[in-house]
N, C-alpha and C positions, 0 to 999 in steps of 0.2 A: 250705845252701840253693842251689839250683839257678837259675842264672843263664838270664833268656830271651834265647833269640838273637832277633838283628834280623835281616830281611826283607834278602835283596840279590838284585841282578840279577845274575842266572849264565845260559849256556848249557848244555843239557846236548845230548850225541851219545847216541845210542844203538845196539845193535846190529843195528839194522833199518834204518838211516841216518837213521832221526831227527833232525830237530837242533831243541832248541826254546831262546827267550828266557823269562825268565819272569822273578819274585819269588819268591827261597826263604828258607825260615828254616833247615834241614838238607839239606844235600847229603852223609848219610854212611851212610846205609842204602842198601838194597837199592831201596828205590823214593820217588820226590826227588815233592816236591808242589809242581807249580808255580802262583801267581797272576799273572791278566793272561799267560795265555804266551802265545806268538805263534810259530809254525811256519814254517822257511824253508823254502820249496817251492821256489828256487830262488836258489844265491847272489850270485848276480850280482859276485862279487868277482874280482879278479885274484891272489889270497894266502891263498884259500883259507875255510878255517871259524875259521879265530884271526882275520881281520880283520876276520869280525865280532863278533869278542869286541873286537878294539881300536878299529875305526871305526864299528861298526853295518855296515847292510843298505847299500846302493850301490841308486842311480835304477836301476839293473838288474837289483834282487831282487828276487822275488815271492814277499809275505811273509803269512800266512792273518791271519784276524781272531781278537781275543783271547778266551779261553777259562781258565778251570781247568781244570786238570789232574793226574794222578798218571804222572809218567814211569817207566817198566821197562825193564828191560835197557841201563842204563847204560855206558856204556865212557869217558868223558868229563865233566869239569865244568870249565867257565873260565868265571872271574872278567870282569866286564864293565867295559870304563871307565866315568867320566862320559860323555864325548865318544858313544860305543856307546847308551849308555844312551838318551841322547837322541834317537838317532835311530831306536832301535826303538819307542820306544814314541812316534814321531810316526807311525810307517811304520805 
């Protein structure tokens, strides 16, 4: 019997320079489905695209409004903290 995965917040990069937040239950195919993602248009970080995997979006990012989506062309998945978490999805 096949176990359901749970829902986590991951980023994914893409090869277009996408970078989105979301809720996934599979991140291991060819194409990741994300709930509630939210698109950083720009990162406002000093460390890059992992910080906002470990701290969320910085008063400097400008971050789109949430949406469903199906992400392609992957190159990238991290794991989001708590800490992260919280701030993207106040942002």
């Amino acid at each position: 019997m096949a176990t359901a995965q749970k829902e986590r917040p991951v980023i994914v990069c893409t090869s277009h320079r996408g970078v989105f937040y979301g809720m996934a239950k599979d991140t291991s195919g060819d194409v990741i489905h994300l709930k509630k993602a939210k698109m950083a248009i720009r990162f406002g970080t000093t460390r890059g695209v992992m910080e906002l995997a470990a701290t969320g979006p910085t008063t400097d990012s400008r971050i789109s409004a949430p949406a469903d989506i199906e992400v392609r062309s992957v190159t990238a998945v991290f794991e989001v903290t708590p800490e992260a978490e919280e701030r993207w999805e106040a942002a």
